[in-house]
BAMIRO-453509 format. One line per 8 residues: for each residue x, y, z of N, C-alpha, C. Coordinates in nm, 3 decimals, padded with zeros to 5 digits. Layout:
BEGIN
X:Y:Z:X:Y:Z:X:Y:Z; ...
//
This chain:
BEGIN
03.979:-01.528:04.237:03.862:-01.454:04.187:03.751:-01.553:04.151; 03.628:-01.535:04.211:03.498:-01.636:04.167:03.458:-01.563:04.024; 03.381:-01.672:03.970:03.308:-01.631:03.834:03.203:-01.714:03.808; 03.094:-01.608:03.866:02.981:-01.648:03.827:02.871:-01.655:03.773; 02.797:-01.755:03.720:02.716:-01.727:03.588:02.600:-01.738:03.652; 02.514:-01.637:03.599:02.371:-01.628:03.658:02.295:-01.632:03.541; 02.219:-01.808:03.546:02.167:-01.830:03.433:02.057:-01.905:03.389; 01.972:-01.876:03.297:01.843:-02.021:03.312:01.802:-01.983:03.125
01.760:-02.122:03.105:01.705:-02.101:02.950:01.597:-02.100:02.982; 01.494:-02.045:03.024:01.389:-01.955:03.046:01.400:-01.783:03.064; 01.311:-01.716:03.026:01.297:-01.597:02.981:01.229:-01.542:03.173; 01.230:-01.418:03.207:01.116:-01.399:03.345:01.137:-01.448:03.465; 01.296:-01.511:03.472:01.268:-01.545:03.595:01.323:-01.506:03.704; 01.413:-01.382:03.655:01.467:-01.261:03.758:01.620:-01.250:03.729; 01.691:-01.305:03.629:01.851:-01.317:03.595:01.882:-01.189:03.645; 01.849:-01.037:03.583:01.927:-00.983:03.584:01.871:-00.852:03.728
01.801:-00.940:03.788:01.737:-00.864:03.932:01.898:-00.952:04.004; 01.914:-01.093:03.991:01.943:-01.161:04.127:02.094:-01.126:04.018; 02.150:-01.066:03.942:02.274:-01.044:03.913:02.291:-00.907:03.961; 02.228:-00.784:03.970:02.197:-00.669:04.038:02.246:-00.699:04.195; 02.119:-00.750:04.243:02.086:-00.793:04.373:02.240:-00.864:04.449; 02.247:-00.971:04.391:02.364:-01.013:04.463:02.518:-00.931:04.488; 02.521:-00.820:04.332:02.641:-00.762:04.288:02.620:-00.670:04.449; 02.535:-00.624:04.464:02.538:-00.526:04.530:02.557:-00.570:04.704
02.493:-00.743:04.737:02.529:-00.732:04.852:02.645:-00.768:04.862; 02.722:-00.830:04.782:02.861:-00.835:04.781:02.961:-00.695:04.807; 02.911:-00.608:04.752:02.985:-00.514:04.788:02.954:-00.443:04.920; 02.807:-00.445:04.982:02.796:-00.438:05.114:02.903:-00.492:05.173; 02.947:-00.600:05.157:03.070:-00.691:05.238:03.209:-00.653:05.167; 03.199:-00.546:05.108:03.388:-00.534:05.109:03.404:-00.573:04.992; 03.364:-00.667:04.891:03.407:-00.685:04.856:03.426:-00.620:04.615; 03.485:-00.622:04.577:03.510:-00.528:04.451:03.424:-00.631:04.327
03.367:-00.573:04.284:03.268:-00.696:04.204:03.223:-00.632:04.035; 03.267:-00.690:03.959:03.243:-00.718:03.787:03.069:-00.737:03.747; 03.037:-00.694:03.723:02.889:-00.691:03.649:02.939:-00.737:03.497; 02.861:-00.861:03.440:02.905:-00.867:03.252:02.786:-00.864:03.222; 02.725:-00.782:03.160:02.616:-00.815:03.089:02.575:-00.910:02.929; 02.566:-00.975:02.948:02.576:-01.107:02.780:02.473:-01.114:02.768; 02.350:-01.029:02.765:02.177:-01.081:02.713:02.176:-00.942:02.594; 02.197:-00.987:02.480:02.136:-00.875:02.360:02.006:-00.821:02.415
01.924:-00.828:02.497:01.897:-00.736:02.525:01.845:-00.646:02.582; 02.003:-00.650:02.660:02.072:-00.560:02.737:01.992:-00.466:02.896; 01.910:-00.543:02.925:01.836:-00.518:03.037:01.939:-00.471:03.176; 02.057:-00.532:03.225:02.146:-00.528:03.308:02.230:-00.327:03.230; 02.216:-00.347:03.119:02.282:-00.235:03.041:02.180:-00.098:03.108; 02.104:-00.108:03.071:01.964:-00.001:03.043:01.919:-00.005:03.210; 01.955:-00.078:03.286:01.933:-00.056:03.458:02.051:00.037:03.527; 02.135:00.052:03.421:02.273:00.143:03.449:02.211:00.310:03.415
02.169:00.269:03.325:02.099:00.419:03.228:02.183:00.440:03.151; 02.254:00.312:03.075:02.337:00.367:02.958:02.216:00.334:02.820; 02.213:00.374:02.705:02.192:00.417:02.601:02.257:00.336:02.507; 02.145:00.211:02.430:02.158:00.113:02.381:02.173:00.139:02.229; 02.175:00.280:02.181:02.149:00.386:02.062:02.221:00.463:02.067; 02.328:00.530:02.033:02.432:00.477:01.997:02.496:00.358:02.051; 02.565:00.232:02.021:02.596:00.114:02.064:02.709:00.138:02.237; 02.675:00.139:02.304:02.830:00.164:02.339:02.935:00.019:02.355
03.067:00.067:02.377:03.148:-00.022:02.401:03.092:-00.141:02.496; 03.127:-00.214:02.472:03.082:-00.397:02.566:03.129:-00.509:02.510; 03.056:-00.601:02.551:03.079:-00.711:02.562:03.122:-00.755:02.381; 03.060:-00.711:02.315:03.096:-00.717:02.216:03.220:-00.749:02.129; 03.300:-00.641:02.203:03.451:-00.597:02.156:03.524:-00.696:02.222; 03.528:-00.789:02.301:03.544:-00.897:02.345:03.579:-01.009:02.270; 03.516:-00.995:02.119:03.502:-01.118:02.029:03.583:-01.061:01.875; 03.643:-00.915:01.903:03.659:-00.840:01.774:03.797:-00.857:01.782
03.850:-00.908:01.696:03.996:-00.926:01.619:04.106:-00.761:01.592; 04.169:-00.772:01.701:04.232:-00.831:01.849:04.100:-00.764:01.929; 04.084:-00.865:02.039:03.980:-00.861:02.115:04.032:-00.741:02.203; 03.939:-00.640:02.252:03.928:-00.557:02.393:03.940:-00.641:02.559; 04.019:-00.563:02.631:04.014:-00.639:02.761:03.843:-00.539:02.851; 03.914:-00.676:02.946:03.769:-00.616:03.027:03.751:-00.512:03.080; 03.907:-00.505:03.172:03.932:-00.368:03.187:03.921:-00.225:03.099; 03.928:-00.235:03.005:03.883:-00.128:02.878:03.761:-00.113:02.852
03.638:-00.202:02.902:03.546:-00.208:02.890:03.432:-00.147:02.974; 03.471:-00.144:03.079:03.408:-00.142:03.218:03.383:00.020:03.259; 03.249:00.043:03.288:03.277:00.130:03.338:03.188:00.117:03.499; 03.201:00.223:03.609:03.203:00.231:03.742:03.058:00.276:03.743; 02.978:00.190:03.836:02.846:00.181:03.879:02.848:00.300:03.999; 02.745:00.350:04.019:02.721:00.488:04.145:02.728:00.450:04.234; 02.734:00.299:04.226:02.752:00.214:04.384:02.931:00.239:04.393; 03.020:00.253:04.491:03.154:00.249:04.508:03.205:00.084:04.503
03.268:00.039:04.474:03.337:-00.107:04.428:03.229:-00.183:04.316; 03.165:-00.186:04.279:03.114:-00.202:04.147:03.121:-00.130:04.047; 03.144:-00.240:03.916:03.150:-00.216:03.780:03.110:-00.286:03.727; 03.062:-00.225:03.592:03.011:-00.333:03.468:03.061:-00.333:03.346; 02.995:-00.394:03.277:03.051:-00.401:03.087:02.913:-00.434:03.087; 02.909:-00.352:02.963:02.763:-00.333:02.902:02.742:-00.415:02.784; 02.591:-00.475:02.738:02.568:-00.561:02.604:02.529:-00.492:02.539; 02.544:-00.511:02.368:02.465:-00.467:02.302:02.425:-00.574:02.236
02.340:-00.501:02.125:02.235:-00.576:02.033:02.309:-00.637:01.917; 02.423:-00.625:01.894:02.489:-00.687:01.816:02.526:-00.823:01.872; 02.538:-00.835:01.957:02.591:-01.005:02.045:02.481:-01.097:01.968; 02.361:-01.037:01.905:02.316:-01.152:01.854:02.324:-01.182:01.732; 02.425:-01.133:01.687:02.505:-01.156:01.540:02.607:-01.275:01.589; 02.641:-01.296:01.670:02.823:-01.387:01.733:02.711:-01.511:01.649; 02.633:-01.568:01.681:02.590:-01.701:01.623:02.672:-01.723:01.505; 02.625:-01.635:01.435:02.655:-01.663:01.244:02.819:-01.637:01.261
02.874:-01.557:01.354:03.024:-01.556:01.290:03.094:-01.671:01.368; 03.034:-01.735:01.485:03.091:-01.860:01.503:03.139:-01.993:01.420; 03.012:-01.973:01.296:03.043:-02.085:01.204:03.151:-02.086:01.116; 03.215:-01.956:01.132:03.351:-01.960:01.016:03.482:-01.860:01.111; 03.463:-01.822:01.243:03.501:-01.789:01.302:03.557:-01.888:01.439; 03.674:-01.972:01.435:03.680:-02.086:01.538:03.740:-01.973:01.668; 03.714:-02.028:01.779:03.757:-02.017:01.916:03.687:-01.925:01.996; 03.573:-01.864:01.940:03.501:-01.730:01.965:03.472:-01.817:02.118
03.411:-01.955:02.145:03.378:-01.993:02.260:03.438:-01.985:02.403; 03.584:-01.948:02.341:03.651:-01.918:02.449:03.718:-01.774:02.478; 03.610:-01.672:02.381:03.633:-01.555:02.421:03.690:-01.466:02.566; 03.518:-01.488:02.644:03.505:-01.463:02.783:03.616:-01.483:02.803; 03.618:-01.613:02.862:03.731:-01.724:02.950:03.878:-01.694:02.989; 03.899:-01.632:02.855:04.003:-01.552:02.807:04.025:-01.436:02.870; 03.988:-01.345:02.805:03.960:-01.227:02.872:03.961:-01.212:03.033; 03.901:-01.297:03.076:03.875:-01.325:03.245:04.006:-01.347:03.337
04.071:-01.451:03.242:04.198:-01.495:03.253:04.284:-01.345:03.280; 04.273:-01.293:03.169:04.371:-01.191:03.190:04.349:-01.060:03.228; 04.235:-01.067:03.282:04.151:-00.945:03.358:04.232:-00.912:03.490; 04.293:-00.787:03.469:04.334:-00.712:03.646:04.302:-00.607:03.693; 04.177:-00.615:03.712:04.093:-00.542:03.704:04.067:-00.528:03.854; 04.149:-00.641:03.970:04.106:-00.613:04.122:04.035:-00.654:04.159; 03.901:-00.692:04.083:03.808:-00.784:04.165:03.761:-00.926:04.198; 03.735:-00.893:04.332:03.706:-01.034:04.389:03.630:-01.138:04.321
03.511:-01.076:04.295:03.385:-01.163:04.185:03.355:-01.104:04.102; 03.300:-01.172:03.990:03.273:-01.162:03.822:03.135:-01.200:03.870; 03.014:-01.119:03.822:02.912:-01.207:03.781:02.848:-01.176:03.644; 02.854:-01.323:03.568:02.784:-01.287:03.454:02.604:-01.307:03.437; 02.558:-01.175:03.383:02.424:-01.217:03.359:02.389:-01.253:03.168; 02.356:-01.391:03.187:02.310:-01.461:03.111:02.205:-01.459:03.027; 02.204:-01.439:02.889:02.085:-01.437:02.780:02.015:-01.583:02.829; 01.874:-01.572:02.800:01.812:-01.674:02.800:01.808:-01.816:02.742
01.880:-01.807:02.618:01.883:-01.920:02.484:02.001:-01.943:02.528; 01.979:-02.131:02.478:02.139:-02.175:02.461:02.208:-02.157:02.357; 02.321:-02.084:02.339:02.409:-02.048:02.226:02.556:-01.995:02.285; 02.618:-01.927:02.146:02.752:-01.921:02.196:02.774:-01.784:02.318; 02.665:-01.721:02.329:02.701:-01.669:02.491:02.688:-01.723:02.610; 02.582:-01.822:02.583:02.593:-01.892:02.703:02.704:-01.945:02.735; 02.751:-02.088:02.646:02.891:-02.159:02.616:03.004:-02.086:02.653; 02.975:-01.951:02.645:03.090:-01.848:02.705:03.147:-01.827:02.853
02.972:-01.826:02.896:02.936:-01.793:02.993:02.978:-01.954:03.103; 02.919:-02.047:03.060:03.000:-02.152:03.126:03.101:-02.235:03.115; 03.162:-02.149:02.991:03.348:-02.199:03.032:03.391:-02.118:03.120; 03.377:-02.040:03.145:03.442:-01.935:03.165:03.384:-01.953:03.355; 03.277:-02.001:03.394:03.238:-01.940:03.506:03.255:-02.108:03.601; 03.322:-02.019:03.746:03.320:-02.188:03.854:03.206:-02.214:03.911; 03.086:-02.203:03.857:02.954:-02.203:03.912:02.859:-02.130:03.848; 02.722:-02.204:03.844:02.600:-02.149:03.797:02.498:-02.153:03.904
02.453:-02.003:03.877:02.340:-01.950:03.992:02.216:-01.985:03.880; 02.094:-02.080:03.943:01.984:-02.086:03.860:01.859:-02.001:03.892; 01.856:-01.874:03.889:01.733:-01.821:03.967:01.615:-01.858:03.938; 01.501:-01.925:03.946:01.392:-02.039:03.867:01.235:-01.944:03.955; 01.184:-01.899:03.854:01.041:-01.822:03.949:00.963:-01.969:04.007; 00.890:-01.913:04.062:00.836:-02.043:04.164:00.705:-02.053:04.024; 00.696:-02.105:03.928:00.540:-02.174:03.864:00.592:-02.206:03.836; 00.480:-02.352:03.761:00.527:-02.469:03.693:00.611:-02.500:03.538
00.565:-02.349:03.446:00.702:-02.357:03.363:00.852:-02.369:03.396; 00.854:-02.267:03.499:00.986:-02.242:03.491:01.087:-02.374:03.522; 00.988:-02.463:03.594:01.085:-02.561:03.576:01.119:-02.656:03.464; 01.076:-02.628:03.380:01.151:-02.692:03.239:01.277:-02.615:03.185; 01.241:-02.451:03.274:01.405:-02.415:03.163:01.521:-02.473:03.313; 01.477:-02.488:03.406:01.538:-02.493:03.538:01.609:-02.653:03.503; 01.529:-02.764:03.444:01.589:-02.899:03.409:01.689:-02.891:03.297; 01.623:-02.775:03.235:01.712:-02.778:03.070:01.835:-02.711:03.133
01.838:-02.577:03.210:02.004:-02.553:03.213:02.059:-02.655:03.304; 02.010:-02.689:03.433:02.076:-02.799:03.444:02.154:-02.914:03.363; 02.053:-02.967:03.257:02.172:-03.079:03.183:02.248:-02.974:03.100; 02.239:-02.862:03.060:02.368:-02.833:03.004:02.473:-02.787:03.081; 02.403:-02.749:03.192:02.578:-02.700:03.314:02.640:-02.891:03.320; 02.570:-02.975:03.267:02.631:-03.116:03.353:02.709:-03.154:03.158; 02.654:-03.104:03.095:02.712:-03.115:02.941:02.841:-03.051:02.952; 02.875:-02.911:02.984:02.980:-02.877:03.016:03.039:-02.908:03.106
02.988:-02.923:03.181:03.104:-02.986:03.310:03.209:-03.105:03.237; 03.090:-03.221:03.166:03.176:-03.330:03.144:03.263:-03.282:03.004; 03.293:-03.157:02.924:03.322:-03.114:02.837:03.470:-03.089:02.884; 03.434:-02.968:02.960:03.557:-02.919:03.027:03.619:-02.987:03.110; 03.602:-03.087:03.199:03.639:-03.204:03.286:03.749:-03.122:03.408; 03.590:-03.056:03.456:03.634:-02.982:03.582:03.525:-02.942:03.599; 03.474:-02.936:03.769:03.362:-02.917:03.805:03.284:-02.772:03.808; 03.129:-02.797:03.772:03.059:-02.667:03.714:02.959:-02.710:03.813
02.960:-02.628:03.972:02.841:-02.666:04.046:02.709:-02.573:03.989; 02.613:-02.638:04.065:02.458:-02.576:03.995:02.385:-02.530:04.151; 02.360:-02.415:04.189:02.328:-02.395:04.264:02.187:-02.330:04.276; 02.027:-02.373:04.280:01.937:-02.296:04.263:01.869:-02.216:04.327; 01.803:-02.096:04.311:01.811:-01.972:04.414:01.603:-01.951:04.367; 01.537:-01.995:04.434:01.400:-01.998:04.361:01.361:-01.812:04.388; 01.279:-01.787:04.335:01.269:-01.632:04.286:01.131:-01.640:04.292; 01.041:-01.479:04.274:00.940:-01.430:04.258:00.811:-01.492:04.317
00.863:-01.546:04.450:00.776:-01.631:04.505:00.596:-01.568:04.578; 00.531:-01.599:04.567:00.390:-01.548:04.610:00.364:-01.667:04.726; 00.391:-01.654:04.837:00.330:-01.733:04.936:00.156:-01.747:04.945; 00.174:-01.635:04.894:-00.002:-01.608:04.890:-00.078:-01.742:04.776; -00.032:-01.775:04.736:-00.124:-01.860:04.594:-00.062:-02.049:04.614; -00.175:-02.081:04.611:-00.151:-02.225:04.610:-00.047:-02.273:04.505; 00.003:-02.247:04.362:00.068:-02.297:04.278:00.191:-02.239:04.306; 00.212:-02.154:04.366:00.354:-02.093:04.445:00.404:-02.182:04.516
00.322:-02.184:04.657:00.350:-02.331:04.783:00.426:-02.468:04.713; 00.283:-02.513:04.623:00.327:-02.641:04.572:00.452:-02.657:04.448; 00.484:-02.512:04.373:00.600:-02.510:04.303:00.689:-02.527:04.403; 00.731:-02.472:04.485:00.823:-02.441:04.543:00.889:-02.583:04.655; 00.773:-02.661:04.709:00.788:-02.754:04.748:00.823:-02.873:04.681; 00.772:-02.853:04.543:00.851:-02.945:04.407:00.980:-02.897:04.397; 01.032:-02.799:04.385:01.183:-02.772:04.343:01.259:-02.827:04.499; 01.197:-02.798:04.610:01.265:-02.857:04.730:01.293:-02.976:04.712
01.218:-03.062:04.666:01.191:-03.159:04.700:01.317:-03.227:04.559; 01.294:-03.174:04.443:01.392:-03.224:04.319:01.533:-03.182:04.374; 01.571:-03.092:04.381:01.698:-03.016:04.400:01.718:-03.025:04.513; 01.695:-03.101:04.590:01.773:-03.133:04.750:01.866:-03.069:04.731; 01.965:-03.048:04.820:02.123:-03.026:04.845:02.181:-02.911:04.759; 02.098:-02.866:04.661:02.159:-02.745:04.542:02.029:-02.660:04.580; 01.970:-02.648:04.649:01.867:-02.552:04.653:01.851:-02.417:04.794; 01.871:-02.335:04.766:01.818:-02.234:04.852:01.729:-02.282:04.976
01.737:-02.294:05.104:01.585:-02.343:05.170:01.461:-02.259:05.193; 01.507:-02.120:05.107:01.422:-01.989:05.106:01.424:-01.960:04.992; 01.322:-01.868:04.941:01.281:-01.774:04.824:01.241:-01.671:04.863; 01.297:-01.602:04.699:01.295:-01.434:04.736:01.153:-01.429:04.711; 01.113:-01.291:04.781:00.939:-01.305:04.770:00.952:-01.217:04.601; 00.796:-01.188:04.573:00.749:-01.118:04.467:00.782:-00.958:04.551; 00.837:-00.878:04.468:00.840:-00.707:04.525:00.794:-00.649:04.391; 00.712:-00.541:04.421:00.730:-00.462:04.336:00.788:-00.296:04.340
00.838:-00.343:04.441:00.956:-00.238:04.432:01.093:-00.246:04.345; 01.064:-00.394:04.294:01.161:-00.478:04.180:01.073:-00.470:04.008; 00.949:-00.421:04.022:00.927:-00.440:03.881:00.935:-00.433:03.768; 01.022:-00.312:03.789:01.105:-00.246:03.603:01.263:-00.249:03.654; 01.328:-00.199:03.550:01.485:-00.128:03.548:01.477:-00.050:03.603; 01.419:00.008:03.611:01.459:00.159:03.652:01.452:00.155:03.835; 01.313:00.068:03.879:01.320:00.110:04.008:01.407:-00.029:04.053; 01.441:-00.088:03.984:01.557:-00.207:04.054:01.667:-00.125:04.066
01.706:-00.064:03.938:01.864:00.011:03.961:01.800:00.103:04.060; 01.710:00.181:04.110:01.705:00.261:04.207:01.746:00.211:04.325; 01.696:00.067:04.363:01.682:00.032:04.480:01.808:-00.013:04.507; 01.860:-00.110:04.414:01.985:-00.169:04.429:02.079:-00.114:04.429; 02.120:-00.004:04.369:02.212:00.120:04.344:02.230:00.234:04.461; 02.124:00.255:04.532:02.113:00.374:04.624:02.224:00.283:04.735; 02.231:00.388:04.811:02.290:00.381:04.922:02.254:00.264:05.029; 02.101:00.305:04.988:02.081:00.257:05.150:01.931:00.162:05.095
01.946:00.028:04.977:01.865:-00.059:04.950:01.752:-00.097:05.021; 01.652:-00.103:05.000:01.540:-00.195:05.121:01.450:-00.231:05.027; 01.391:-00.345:05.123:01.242:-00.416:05.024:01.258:-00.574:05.059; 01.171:-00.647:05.102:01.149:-00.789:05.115:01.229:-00.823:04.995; 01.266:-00.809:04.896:01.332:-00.924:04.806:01.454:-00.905:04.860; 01.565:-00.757:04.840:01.658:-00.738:04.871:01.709:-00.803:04.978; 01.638:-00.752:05.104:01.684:-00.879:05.215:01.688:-00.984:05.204; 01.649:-01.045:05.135:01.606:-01.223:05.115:01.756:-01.245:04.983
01.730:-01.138:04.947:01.921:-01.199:04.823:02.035:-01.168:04.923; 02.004:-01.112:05.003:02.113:-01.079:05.095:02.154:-01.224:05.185; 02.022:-01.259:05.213:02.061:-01.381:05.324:02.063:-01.508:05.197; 02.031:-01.509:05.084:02.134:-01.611:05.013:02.239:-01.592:04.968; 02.306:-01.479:04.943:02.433:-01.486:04.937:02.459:-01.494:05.021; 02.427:-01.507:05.190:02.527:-01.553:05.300:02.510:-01.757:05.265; 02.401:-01.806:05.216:02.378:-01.974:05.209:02.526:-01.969:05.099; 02.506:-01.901:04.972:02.581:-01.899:04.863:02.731:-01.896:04.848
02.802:-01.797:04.974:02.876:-01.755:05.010:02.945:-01.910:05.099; 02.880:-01.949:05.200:02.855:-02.112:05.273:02.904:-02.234:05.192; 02.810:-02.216:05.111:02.785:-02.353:05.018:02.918:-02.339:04.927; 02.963:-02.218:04.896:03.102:-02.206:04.835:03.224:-02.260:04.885; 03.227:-02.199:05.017:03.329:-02.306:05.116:03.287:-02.456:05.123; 03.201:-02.473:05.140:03.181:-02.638:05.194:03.275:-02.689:05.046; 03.228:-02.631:04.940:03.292:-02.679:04.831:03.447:-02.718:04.825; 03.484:-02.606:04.860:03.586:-02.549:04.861:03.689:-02.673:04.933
03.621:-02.687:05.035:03.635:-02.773:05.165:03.660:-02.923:05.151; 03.545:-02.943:05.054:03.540:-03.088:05.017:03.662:-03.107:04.846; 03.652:-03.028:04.787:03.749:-03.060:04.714:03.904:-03.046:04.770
//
């Protein structure tokens, strides 16, 4: 079973489109796929149309003494072989009970472990800040997806998760590849071009050789879960996550291959 973390300490730069997006072409291909949602708040949740008021069951119960499995958690997306676990707004309480609460970091990890739940891939979508969901999020996961919008901020949160996927790696002392997937691209605008040819150019060998364009057929929750959820998906971005999870899918074997 893969487990993967879809993640950047930047805010905007499409986490829980290219955790959508990918969940779904994966299951185009057969295959049975885990949605986790870990961002308090709860965007991946509210693209389901679940209802963040009353709390429901999630990720939460994960960390509650005796912890919930995943399987108890999950419920079945309108798509057939997808499922998720939903966040709530309480996950941003775990900070404070970490400090007198030991092992919470290896909640997930856990859980994952003993998840039989059938599916092929896990993908987790990732809160923005580094803290103990993230830390969760990359013990627990054999790879980080960096989705990075093509302007010139985003590459500071794009350097920053980088050294912490390479912080954990040397933590856990087992390899945490970094794979970056550039996003929300405008061919149209000069600071697009030249972002984008900067991240080529930094991230050799871990980089996408394409970006998803800008859609706004992607612009809220609502019409992402439309698009991504229906039957029969379309739109310039969609295609374009489709043909990186075939690079993604690639670059997994070569791995695979070389270790």
């Amino acid at each position: 079973m893969r487990v993967w973390a879809i993640a950047n300490q930047k805010g905007g730069v499409g986490k829980t489109t290219t955790t959508l997006a990918l969940g779904r072409a994966m299951v185009a291909r057969g295959l049975r796929v885990l949605l986790v949602d870990l961002d308090p708040h709860a965007s991946l949740t509210r693209a389901f149309g679940i209802p963040t008021d009353p709390p429901p069951a999630g990720v939460a119960d994960l960390f509650a003494t005796p912890p919930s499995s995943l399987a108890s958690l999950m419920r079945a997306a309108p798509t057939e072989g997808l499922d998720f676990v939903c966040a709530q707004t309480a996950l941003a309480t775990l900070e404070r009970r970490s400090a007198t609460q030991p092992g919470l970091g290896l909640a997930l990890s856990q859980a994952i472990t003993r998840h039989t739940g059938g599916h092929e891939t896990i993908l987790l979508d990732c809160p923005p800040t580094l803290g103990l969901l993230m830390v969760n999020a990359l013990a627990a996961a054999d790879r980080v997806i960096v989705p990075t919008q093509c302007e010139p901020l985003a590459l500071y949160g794009l350097a920053g998760m980088v050294r912490t996927a390479e912080m954990v790696e040397r933590s856990r002392q087992r390899p945490l590849p970094v794979s970056v997937l550039p996003t929300m691209y405008d061919r149209r605008t000069r600071i697009g071009r030249e972002t984008l040819a900067q991240l080529q150019d930094e991230y050799a060998g871990r980089i996408w050789d394409e970006a998803v364009p800008v859609d706004t057929q992607l612009s809220n929750a609502d019409a992402l879960a439309q698009q991504v959820l229906s039957g029969t998906p379309s739109g310039r971005a969609l295609s374009a996550y489709g043909r990186a999870l075939d690079w993604l899918l690639a670059e997994e074997q070569a791995l695979e291959h070389a270790a």
